[in-house]
C-alpha positions in Angstrom: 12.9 -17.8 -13.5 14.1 -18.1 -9.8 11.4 -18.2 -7.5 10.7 -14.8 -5.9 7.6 -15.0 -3.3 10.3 -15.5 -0.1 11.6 -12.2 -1.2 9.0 -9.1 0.8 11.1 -5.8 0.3 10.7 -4.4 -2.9 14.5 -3.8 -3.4 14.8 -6.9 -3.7 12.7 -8.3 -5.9 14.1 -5.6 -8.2 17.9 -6.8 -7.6 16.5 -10.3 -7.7 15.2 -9.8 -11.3 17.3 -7.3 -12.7 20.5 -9.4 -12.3 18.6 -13.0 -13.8 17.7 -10.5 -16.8 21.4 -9.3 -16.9 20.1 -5.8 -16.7 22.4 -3.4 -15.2 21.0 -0.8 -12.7 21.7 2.2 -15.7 20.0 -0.2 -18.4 17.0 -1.0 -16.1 16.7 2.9 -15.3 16.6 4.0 -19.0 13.8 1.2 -19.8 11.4 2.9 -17.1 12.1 6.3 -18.1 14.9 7.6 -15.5 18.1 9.2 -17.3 20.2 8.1 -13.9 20.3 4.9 -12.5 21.1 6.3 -8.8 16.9 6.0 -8.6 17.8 1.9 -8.8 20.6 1.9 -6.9 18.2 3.8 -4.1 15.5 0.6 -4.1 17.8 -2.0 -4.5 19.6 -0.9 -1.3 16.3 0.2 0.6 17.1 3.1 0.8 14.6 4.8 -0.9 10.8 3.4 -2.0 9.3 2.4 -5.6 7.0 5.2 -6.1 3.8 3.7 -6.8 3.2 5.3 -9.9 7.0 3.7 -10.9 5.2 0.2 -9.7 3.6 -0.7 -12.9 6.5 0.3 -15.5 8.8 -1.8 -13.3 7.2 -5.0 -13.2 6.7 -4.7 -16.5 10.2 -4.2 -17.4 11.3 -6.8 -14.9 8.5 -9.1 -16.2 6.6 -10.1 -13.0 3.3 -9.9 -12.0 2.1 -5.7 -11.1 -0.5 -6.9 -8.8 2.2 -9.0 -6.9 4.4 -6.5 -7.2 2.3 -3.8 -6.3 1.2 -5.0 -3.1 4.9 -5.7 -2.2 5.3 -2.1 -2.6 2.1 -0.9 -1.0 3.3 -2.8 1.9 6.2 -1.0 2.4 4.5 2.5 2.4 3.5 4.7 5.5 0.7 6.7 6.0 2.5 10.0 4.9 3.3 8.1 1.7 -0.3 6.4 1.5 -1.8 10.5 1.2 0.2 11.0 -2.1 -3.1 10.8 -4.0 -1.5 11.1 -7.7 1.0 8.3 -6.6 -2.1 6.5 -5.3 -4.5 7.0 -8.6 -1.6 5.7 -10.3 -1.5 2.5 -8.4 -5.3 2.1 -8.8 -5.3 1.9 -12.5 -3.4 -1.3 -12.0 -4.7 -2.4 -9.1 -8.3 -2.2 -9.8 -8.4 -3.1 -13.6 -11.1 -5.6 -14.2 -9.0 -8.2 -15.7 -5.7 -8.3 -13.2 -8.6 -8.6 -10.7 -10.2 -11.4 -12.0 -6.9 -13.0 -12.3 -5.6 -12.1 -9.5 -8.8 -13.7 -7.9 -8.4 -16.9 -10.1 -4.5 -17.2 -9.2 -4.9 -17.0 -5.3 -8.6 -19.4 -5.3 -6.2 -21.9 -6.9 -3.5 -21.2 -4.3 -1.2 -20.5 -7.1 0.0 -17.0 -6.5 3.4 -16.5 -7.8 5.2 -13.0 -9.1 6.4 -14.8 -12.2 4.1 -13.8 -15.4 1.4 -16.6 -16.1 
């Protein structure tokens, strides 16, 4: 797996990945739920945001870390976007499950945070 912590935007990272899993941008849609891969096409050419409640599903699919990939996504949302509490609650789940904290925690004490799966 290439190495994808120089990459910030979430586009990205989901372009990144997609292509090194030879996904196209309809096949990638379909495995996260969306009938039309325009959603994909949107991220991967910032021109829209990963909702955060679309966060977990697509790391998953794209096989990289949801806390890493989360906060990638966080990081790119304004405080409008930040107020979508169903999109946040979502995020939460994931981001506040006792064992991607604790390693989460673990990973970055050791200085070994990396979005690849571990």
């Amino acid at each position: 797996m290439a190495d994808l912590r120089h990459l910030t935007h979430p586009g990205d990272i989901v372009r990144e990945r997609r292509e090194e899993l030879g996904l196209s941008q309809v096949q990638l849609a379909g495995l996260i739920g969306y009938k039309n891969s325009n959603f994909i096409t949107m991220i991967e050419k910032k021109r829209s945001r990963v909702p955060l409640y679309t966060a977990p599903k697509l790391a998953q699919v794209l096989q990289i870390d949801q806390m890493w990939f989360i906060e990638r996504v966080m990081s790119f949302f304004d405080e409008e976007g930040m107020n979508e509490k169903e999109t946040f609650r979502e995020a939460a789940k994931v981001i506040f499950d006792p064992e991607n904290m604790r390693r989460y925690a673990d990973r970055k004490e050791q200085g070994a945070i990396d979005p690849r799966l571990s």
